[in-house]
Residue, then its C-alpha position, 0 to 999 in steps of 0.5 A: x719882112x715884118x711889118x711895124x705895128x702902129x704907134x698906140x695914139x692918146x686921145x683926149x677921151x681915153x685919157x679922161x679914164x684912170x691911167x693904170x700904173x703897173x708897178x715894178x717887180x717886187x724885188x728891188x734891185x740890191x746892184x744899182x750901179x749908182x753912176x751919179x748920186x746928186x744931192x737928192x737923187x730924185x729931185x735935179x740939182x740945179x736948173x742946169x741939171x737936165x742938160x747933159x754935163x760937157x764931158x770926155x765921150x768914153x770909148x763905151x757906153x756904159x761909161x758914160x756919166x750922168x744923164x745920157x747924151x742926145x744921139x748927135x753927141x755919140x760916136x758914130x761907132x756907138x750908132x752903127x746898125x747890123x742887117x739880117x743875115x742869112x746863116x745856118x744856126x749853130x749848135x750848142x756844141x758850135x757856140x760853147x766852142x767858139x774861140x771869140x766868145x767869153x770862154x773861148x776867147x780867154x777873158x773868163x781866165x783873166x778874170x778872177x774869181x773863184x778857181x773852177x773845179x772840173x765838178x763845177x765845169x761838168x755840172x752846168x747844163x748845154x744851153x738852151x736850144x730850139x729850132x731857129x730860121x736861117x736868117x738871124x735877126x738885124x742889130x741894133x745900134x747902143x740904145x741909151x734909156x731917155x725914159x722914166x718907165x720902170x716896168x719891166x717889158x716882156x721879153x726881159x722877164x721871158x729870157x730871166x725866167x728862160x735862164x734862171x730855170x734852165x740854170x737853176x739860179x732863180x734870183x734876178x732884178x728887173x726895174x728899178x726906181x729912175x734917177x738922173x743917170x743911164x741904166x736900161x734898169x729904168x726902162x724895164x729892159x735890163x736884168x740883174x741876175x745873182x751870181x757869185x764869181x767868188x763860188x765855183x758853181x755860180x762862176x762856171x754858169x756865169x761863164x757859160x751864159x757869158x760864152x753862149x751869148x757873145x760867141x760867133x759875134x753874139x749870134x744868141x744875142x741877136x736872137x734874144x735882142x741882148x745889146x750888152x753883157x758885163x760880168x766879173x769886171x769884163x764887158x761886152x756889147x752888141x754894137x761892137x762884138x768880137x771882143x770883151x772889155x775891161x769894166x771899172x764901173x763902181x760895181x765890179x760885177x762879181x756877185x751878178x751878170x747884168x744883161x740889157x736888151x735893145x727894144x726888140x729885145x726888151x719887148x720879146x719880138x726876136x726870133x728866139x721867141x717867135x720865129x721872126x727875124x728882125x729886120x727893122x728895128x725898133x727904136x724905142x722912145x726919143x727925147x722930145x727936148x734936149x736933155x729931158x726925159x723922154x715919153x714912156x714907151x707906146x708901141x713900136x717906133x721904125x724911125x731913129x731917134x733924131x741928133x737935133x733937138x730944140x731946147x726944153x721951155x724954161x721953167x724955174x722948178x727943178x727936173x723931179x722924178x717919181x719917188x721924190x718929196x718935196x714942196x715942189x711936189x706939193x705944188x704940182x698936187x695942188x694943180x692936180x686937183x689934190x687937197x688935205x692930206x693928199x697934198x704931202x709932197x711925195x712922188x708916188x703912185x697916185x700923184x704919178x698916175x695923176x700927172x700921166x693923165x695931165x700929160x696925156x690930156x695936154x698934149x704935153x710929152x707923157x714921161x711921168x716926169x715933173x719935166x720942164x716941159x710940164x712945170x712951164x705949161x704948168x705956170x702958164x695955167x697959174x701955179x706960182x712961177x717962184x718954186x718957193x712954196x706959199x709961206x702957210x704951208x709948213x715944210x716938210x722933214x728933209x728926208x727922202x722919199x719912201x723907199x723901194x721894197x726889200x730886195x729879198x721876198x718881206x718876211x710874213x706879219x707878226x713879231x720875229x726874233x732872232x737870238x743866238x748864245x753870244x753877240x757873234x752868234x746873234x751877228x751870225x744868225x741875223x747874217x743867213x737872213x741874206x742871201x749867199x753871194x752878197x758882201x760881207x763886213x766884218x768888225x770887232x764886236x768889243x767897241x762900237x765905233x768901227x761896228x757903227x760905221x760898218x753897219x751903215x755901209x752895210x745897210x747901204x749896200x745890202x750886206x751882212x755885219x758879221x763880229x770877231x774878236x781882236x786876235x782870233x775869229x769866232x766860230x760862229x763868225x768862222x761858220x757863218x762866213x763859209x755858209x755866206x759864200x761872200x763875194x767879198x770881206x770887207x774887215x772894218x777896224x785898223x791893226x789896233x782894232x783887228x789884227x791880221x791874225x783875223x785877216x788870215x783866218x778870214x782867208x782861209x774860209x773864203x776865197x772872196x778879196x779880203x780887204x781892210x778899211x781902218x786906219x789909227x783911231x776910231x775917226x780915221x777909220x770911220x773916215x776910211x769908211x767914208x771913202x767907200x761912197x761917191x762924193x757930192x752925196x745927199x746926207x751924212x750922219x754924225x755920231x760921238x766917238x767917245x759913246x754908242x747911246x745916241x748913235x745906236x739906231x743911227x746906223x739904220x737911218x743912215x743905211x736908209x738913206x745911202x748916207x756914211x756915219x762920221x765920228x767927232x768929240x763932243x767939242x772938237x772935229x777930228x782932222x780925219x772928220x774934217x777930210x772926210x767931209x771936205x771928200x764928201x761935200x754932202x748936201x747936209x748933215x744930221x747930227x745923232x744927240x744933244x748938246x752935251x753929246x755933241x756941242x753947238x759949237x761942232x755943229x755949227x762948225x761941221x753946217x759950214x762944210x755941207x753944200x746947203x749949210x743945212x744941219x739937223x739934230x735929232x736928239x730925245x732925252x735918253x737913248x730910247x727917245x732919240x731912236x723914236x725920234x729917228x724913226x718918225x722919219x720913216x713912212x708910216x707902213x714901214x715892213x720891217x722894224x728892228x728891236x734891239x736893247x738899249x744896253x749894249x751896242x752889239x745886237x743893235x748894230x749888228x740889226x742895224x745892217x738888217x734895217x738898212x737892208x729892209x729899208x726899216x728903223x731900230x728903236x731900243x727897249x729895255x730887257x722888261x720893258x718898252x719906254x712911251x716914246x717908242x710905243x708912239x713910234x711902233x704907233x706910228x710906223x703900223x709895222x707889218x713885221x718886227x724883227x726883235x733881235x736879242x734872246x729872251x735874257x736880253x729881251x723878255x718874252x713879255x716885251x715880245x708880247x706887248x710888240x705883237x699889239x703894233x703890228x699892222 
């Protein structure tokens, strides 16, 4: 039997020493599930937002929505533990047939996706193999993440790099920055792993990893310590094996298979790794309070975590997560020992590894969280107990906090062009600068405002925006759809904008679901687009329907921030507007230009229908100023900003999908020149990388000359 090792102990002189805090891996994960989005995702809505919300218990876990729930409120079901047992392993040839897992059970055939051909079948490899001891390894009961500790452990990163090679499909996500609902991505303990259903090739390894983990019961899974699978729309749990089911979480699964470990798992003490079966679990790390993140993890822990928990200390200021920016942060930096500009109110690295010292020094639970628990102790020890900053001190932008790394490897410093013969070339080329298997929007590229709100959705999501014309598909767009292998085409544009002509060729290269979003006029289809996000959201963008200047960089900013673009008329919100907005229930909105762009009266009118009444505009004098504008908004040391021309709307929106993507702005230049306000943003921003999208006839090489003294 093994023997536990002892739970690492803080003392008070270990924690005077700097903390050093790991950082997730550099690839951001592009599949979060995003099972709640709240108004500002790092920060609780409410004082009641730490407490899990009253619901319906789902027959899965992984249906579970928000904050996960205390164990004495699962199902016993979710909570049964399986001991060792002795057994004579199975061969590869045993487990690839077995009639209860993914293949052999027939849940791969009912799928969908992409029609596997008998290439595909024969060109995956036997799964991975090594000698095993005859007792496999005891299961675990559903562990839920309760901690804020994106790092990925061990064992996780052993199996990604164990697979990814043996497949030979390199690309997976590990951690990824917490917020107040349920992923094992938070703790470190799940990977996302690129595969597309919709091609051949990746479908039949996707299937084979799914068959060869869950047969005979999850026999592989105990051995790695796997507590759950979800691929294509079907998945699969430990706690409960023999059987897959049906997935209707807001990502299908198609273009990744998400796997979770359970601690053991997760911190690679199973016997596929060392020879030693499990036989007493580890349970991880518990809540402390109810409803409240628990301390990061410290070593092993035999005991179940317990079903009764008391009530957190109260404290008037919110639950507030790493990657937050706010005033609350700057008061708990102040108490910190912060002073001058450190005081800034963001939520990173420095202010993070500040406040696990406190904990630690305090006795306090080490989450790395602004919990209740530490903003009471907090107040005891005399910051203000009105969470409402001291009036001296000027608020800060409303936007969000920086942002997570792209979730593709940063290009190299210096200035980058990407140029191609026409707008649907251009559009194409900046497409291959994503990864095959990602979605794909399609739009018209002979009016703006479908491309708009496409870009934004696109940005949002990770995904390309490719252009056709109204009756017929480009070849470029054609070309670049059949090097994408998309694991979806999203066609944004009514009849009236694009015809089903298109949608026809669409289909004829490419196996991926075609679907459209477009509706009568340019307002139903942007408020179709809408639709595509959850409701109670942070921001929406609005833009004029009947101009694309003001609204160019828009698109970029709004990618950024998860947030739709809506459409009005410059005195007057459109009834598909106003449902859009009445779905959304946003926290606020940011108006794109002046006046006369959009008049006050609009404005006032669309502040009313935001949770907050919280409206901004960002308006400059011209096109060129307002993106400037826009840009301020954006940390300093952004990787990637995107230059486009300020003439035409096609190469802007077309970058915007990329900006968004690369968590980057668009500011605008003219053919032979760059306009002061957006030379003080390039100032400002101190890029490692800009991206001129636009050939030498659109912007010149003397422009792409003067761009190179911004980089950082």
């Amino acid at each position: 039997m093994r023997t536990p090792p002892m739970r690492s102990a803080l003392t008070a002189s270990a924690c005077a020493l700097a903390l050093v805090v790991s950082a997730p891996l550099a690839l951001a994960d592009p599949f979060g599930e995003d099972l709640v989005v709240p108004g500002d995702p790092y920060t609780a809505p409410d004082d009641d937002a730490e407490s899990t919300p009253v619901q319906t218990v789902p027959e899965l876990p992984m249906d579970w929505v928000g904050l996960p729930p205390d164990p004495g409120d699962m199902p016993q079901e979710w909570l049964a533990e399986q001991p060792a047992v002795d057994i004579e392993p199975s061969t590869a040839e045993e487990l690839m047939a077995a009639e209860d897992g993914y293949i052999g059970g027939g849940y791969a055939a009912a799928a969908g996706g992409a029609e596997l051909t008998e290439h595909a079948v024969l060109s995956v490899p036997e799964p991975p193999t090594k000698d095993l001891p005859e007792t496999l390894d005891a299961a675990p009961p559903w562990e839920y993440s309760y901690s804020c500790d994106p790092n990925n452990k061990p064992g996780m990163v052993a199996f990604a790099n164990l697979v990814s090679a043996h497949y030979d499909r390199p690309t997976w996500y590990g951690s990824r920055a917490c917020k107040f609902d349920n992923s094992q991505h938070y703790e470190g303990r799940a990977m996302d792993w690129r595969m597309n259903a919709y091609n051949a090739e990746d479908k039949a390894i996707g299937d084979a990893v799914a068959q060869w983990i869950s047969a005979n019961n999850g026999e592989i899974a105990r051995r790695f310590g796997v507590q759950s699978i979800i691929w294509n729309r079907q998945s699969w749990y430990l706690y409960k094996p023999g059987a897959w089911y049906p997935y209707t979480g807001a990502s299908p699964h198609t273009d990744h298979l998400h796997i979770s470990f359970s601690w053991d798992g997760a911190m690679g003490r199973t016997s596929w790794w060392d020879g030693t079966p499990i036989t007493e679990h580890d349970y991880g790390t518990c809540r402390v309070y109810a409803g409240q993140f628990a301390p990061r993890y410290q070593g092993f822990n035999g005991t179940p975590c317990a079903t009764s928990l008391p009530a957190a200390p109260y404290a008037p200021y919110p639950v507030t997560l790493p990657g937050a920016n706010n005033d609350n942060v700057k008061q708990a930096q102040r108490y910190l020992g912060f002073t001058g500009s450190d005081v800034d109110g963001s939520f990173g690295p420095l202010t993070l590894a500040a406040l696990l010292n406190y904990q630690a020094v305090y006795d306090l639970p080490w989450t790395g969280v602004l919990d209740k628990a530490t903003w009471a102790y907090m107040i005891e020890a005399g910051i203000p107990s009105d969470p409402v900053p001291p009036a001296p001190e000027p608020p800060p932008a409303p936007e969000p906090p920086a942002p997570e790394p792209p979730e593709d490897p940063e290009p190299e410093p210096g200035v980058s062009r990407i140029a191609g013969s026409n707008r649907y070339d251009t559009a194409a080329k900046i497409a291959d600068t994503f990864p095959q298997g990602s979605g794909v929007f399609l739009t018209v590229g002979q009016d703006y405002p479908d491309a708009l709100a496409a870009a934004a959705r696109a940005g949002a999501v990770g995904s390309p925006v490719l252009l056709t014309r109204a009756d017929s598909l480009p070849v470029e767009t054609r070309a670049a759809i059949q090097r994408l292998q998309p694991s979806s085409v999203t066609v944004v544009g009514g009849e009236g904008a694009i015809t089903s002509t298109v949608i026809n060729q669409v289909k004829q290269v490419t196996t991926a679901p075609v679907t459209r979003v477009g509706g009568d006029d340019r307002y139903e289809t942007a408020r179709q687009v809408a639709g595509l996000y959850n409701p109670g959201l942070n921001v929406v963008y609005i833009a004029t329907g009947t101009n694309y200047p003001d609204a160019l960089a828009g698109a970029a900013r709004a990618g950024y921030n998860d947030g739709p673009v809506l459409l009005v008329q410059p005195d007057n919100v459109p009834q598909a507007t106003v449902q859009a907005m009445e779905y959304l229930n946003p926290y606020r909105v940011v108006v794109l230009g002046g006046d006369t762009a959009i008049s006050d009266s609009v404005a006032e009118e669309l502040k009313a229908m935001t949770r907050s009444t919280k409206l901004e505009r960002v308006a400059g004098p011209d096109r060129y100023a307002t993106a400037a504008e826009l840009a301020t908004y954006y940390p300093s040391g952004v990787g990637t900003v995107v230059i486009a021309t300020g003439q035409s709307f096609p190469d802007a929106l077309s970058g915007a999908a990329r900006a968004g993507d690369r968590r980057g702005p668009v500011l605008l230049v003219t053919q032979g020149g760059v306009y002061q306000a957006t030379r003080d943003a390039l100032a400002y921003l101190d890029p490692r990388h800009i991206l001129i999208v636009g050939g030498p006839g659109v912007i010149s090489p003397e422009v792409e000359e003067l761009l190179q003294n911004y980089v950082g």
